[in-house]
C-alpha positions in Angstrom: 29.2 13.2 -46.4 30.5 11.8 -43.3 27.5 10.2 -40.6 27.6 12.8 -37.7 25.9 9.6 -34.8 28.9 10.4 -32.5 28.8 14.2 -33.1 28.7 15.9 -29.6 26.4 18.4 -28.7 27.1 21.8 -28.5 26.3 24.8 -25.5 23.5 26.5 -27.2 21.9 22.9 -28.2 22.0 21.4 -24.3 18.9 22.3 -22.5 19.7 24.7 -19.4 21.3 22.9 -16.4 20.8 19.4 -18.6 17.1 19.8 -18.1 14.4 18.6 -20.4 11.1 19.9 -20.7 8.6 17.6 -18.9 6.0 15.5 -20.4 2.3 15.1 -20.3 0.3 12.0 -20.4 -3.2 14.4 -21.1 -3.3 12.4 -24.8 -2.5 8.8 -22.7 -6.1 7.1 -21.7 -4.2 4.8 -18.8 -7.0 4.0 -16.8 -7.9 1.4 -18.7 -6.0 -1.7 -16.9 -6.9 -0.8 -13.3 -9.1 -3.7 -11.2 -10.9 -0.9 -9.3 -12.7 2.2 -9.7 -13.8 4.7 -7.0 -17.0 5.5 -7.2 -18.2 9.2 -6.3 -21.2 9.8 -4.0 -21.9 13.9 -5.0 -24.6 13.7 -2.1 -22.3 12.8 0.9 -19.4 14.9 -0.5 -18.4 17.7 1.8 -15.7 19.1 -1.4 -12.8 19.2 1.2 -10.7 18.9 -1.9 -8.6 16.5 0.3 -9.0 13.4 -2.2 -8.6 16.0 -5.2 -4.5 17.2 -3.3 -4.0 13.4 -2.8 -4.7 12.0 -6.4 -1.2 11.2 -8.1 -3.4 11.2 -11.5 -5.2 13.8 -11.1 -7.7 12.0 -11.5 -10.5 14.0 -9.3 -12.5 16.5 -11.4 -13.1 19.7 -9.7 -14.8 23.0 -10.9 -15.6 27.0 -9.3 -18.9 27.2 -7.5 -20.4 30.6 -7.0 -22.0 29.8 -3.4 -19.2 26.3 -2.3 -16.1 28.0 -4.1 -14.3 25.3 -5.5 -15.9 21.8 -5.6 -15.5 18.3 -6.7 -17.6 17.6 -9.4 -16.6 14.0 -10.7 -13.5 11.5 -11.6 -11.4 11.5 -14.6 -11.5 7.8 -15.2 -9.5 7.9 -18.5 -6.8 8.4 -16.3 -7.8 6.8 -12.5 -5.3 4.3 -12.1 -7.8 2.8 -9.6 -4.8 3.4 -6.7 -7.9 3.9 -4.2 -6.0 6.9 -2.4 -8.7 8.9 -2.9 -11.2 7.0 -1.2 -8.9 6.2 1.8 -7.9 9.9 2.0 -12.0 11.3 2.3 -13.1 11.5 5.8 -14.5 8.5 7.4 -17.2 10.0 8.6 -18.2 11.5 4.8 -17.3 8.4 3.2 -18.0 10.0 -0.5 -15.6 7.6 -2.1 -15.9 3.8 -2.1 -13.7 1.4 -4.4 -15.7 -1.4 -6.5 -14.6 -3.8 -8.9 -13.9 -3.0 -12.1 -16.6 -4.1 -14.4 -14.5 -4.7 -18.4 
């Protein structure tokens, strides 16, 4: 039987328009080599949402309220790359996310 390693593919076995279907990192704990963690005040948090749209990790927990709508209601830090966008994107004046050093 002759090896088939150079074999090209055919039509039906390229993905449309040479796309592939895109990954997840869900399974992936990453957070685990950042040097900084924001840390969530729930008392000064307005739940703007504005560091929930800004987290490349999605990294900023969020959940439906009855009376608030939808609200932040922690951090994901088995994936928080510790990037601090979050913190610099809240409001100065609400100040509900700080960054601190990561304790190992």
């Amino acid at each position: 039987m002759k090896k088939e390693e150079n074999r090209k593919l055919t039509a039906a076995e390229v993905a449309s328009a040479g796309l592939v279907e895109a990954g997840t990192a869900d399974a992936f704990h990453t957070g685990s080599w950042r040097s900084q963690r924001p840390i969530w005040n729930k008392d000064k948090c307005i739940h703007c949402l504005t560091c929930w749209i800004s987290c490349p990790d999605s990294s900023i927990n969020i959940a439906p309220d009855e009376k608030k709508g939808t609200v932040v209601t922690g951090i994901d830090y088995d994936h928080c790359k510790g990037c601090g966008i979050c913190a610099r994107e809240c409001p100065p004046k609400v100040n509900a996310l700080t960054m601190e050093q990561e304790k190992k």
